[in-house]
Structures are given as C-alpha cells and as structure tokens.
C-alpha positions as CSV (number, residue, x, y, z in Angstrom):
1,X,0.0,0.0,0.0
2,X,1.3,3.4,-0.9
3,X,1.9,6.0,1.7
4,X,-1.5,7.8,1.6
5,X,-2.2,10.3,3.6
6,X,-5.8,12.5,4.1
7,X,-5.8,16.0,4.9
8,X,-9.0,17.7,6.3
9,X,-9.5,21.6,6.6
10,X,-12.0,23.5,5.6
11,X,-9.6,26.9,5.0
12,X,-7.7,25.8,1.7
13,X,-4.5,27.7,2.9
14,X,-4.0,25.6,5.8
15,X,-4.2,22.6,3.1
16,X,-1.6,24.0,1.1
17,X,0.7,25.0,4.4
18,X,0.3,21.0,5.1
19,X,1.5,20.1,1.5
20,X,4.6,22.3,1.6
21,X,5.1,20.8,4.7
22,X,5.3,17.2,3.2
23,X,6.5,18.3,-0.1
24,X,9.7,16.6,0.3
25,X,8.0,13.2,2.1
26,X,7.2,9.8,0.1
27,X,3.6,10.3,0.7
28,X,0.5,10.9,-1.7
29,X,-1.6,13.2,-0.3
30,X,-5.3,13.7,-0.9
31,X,-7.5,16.6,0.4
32,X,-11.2,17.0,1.9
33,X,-12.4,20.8,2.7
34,X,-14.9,19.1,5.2
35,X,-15.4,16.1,7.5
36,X,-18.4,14.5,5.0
37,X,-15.7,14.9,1.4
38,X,-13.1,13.0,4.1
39,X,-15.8,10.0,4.5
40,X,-16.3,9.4,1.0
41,X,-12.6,9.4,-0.1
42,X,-12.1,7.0,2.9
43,X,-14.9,5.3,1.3
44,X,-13.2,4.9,-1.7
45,X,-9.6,5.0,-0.8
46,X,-7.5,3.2,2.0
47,X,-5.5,6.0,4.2
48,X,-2.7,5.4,6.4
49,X,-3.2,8.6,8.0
50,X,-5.9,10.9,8.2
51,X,-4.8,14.9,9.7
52,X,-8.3,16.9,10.8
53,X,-9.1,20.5,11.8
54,X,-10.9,20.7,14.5
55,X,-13.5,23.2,13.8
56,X,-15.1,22.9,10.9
57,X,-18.7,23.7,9.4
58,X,-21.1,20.8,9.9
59,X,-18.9,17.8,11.4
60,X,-16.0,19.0,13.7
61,X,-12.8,17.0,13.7
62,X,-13.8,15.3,16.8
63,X,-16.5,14.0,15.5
64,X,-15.2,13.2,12.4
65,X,-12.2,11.0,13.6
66,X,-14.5,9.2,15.8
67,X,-16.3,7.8,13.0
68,X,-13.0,7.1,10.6
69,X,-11.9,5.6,13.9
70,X,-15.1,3.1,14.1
71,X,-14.9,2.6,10.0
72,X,-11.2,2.0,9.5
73,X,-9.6,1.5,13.0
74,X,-6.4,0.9,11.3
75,X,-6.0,3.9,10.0
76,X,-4.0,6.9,12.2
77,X,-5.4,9.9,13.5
78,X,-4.1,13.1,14.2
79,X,-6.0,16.5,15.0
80,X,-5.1,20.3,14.4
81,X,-6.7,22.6,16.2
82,X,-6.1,26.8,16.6
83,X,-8.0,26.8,19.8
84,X,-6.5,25.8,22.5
85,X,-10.1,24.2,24.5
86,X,-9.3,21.2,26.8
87,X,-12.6,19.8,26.2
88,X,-11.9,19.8,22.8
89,X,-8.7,17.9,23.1
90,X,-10.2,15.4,25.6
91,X,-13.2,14.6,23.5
92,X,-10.8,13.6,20.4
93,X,-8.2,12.0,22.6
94,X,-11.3,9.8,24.4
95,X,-14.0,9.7,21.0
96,X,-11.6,9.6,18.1
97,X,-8.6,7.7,19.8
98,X,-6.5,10.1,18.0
99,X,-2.6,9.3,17.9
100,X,-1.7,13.1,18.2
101,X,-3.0,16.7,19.0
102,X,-1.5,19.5,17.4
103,X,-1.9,23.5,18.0
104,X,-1.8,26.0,15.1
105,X,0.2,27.2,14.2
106,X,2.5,24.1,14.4
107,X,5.9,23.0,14.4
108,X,6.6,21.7,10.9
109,X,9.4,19.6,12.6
110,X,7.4,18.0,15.0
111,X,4.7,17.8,12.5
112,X,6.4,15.7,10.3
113,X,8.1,13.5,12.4
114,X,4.6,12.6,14.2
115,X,3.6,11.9,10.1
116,X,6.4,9.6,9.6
117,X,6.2,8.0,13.1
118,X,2.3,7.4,12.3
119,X,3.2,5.8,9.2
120,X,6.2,3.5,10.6
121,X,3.3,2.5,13.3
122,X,0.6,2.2,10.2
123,X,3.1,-0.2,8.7
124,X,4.3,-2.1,11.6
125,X,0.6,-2.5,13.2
126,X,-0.1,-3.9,9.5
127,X,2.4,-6.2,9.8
128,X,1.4,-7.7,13.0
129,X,-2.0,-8.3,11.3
130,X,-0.7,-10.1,8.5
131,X,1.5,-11.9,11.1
132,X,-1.3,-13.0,13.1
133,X,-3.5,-14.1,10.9
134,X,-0.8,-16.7,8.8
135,X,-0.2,-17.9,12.6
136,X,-4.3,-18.8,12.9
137,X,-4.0,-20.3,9.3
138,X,-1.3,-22.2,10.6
139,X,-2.7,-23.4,13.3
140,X,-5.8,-24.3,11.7
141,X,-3.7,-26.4,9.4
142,X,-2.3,-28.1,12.5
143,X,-5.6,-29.3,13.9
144,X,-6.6,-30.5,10.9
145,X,-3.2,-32.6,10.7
146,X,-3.7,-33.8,14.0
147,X,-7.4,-34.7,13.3
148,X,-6.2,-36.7,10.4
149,X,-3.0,-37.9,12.0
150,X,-3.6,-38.2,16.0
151,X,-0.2,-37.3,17.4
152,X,1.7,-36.2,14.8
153,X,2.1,-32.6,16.4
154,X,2.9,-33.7,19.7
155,X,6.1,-32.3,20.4
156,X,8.5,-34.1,23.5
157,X,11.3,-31.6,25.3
158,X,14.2,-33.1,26.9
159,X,15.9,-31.8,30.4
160,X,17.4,-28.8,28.6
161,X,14.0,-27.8,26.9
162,X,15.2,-28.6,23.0
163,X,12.8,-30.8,21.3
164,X,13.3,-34.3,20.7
165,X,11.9,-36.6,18.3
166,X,11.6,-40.2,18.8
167,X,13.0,-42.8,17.7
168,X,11.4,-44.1,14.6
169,X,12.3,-47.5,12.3
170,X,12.6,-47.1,8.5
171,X,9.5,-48.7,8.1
172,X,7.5,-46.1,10.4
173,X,9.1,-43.0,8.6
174,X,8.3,-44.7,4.9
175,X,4.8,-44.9,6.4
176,X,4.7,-42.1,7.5
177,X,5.7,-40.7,4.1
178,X,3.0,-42.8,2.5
179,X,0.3,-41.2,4.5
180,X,1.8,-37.6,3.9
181,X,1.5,-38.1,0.4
C-alpha cells in the first residue's frame, strides 16, 4: 500500500501550508475541505493517516475522527486545532482515539516527524495483522493434521528444553511418508 495520507481543513490555505510541509515526504496526499468529502474518499480509498481540523462547518474534527476511527480503525489519526479548548482535546483524545493533537500554528518539525512516526506504526501495526492471521491459518492447518493424524504434532522436550523426536524405524518414517503423500 502506498503512503496515503488525508488532509481535512476547511480553510484551503491551511491545506496548502500541510502540502509544503510534506512536499519533500514519500507520501501521496489527498485533500477534503470538510469532514463529509473526508468519509467518502475513505470510502473509496485506504488512508494510512488521516490529519483533521478541529473546527469545521457541519462535522468538527472530533467527531469526524470518531467515525474514521469506528470505519477504519487501522488507519491513524491526528488533530489540528487553533484553539486551544481542553474539552476539545479530551473529547478527540477519548471519542476519536487520536494518535496526536497539534496547536496551530505548528511546528513543521514535529509535525512531520509525528507523520512519519504514524506511518512507521501504520506499517508495523499492518504487519502484526498479516502476522497474526498466517499464525491462525497455521494453526488451523495443524488441527486439521492432528485430526487426520492423531499425534503427529505432539512435540517431546528433553531436560534442557530442545525438542526431541523419537525414535522411529525405516519402516514407520516410509509410512509415514505414505500417508503424507
């Protein structure tokens, strides 16, 4: 998956600030000038990271990241907001589960190494998935061996811990190779 990243702001010049920001980072960037636009490219596009404004017309940013959180939980949030309201902040920190809060104006600095950092964790969160799930196939394929063969996946330890196999005749491992196909 590409590096795709969401910008949402309804004041087009805080848009472009947030592209020459990235400019010089691997990302493809799409932009929404409201929170309803942002659901229907998420919709039709998968985002590693979506960045919000706060307040904006109709849907705030709160709001907004609460729902990309409930629609595409993998996906990384991260709020802007020029007002600096605690309530604010706590509602996206508890509704939206957001990964970071930034003030405008911002540090581009920080800024972009809270992008990058999202998209290492996008990546690496992605990972564990695809990890996880070959390890439920796997094992899956292992109960169905040991349905088929009854202890074929029982597994003996020596004193030390290391595995050990018993011993076995030719005839049992040619058998055994038989049955294996």
């Amino acid at each position: 998956m590409t590096n795709r990243i969401l910008l949402v702001d309804d004041e087009p010049h805080i848009i472009s600030a947030l592209k020459r920001v990235l400019l010089e980072e691997p990302y493809e960037i799409l932009s929404a000038a409201n929170a309803e636009e942002g659901l229907k490219l998420m919709e039709s596009s998968r985002f590693k990271v979506v960045i919000s404004d706060e307040r904006m017309p109709g849907m705030g940013g709160a709001e907004f990241l609460s729902i990309v959180r409930n629609s595409h939980p993998e996906t990384i949030r991260i709020l802007l907001t020029g007002y600096a309201s605690l309530e604010a902040a706590m509602t996206a920190v508890n509704g939206g589960e957001i990964y970071r809060f930034f003030m405008k104006p911002w540090n581009d600095l920080e800024l972009t190494l809270a992008i990058r950092t999202a998209v290492e964790r996008y990546d690496l969160e992605e990972e564990n998935r695809r990890l996880l799930a070959l390890v439920k196939r796997q094992a899956r394929e292992l109960r169905a061996m040991e349905e088929r063969f009854p202890g074929i996946t029982g597994i003996e330890r020596d004193v030390d811990g290391s595995i050990t196999l018993p011993e076995m005749s030719e005839e049992e491992m040619e058998q055994i190779r038989k049955q294996c196909g």
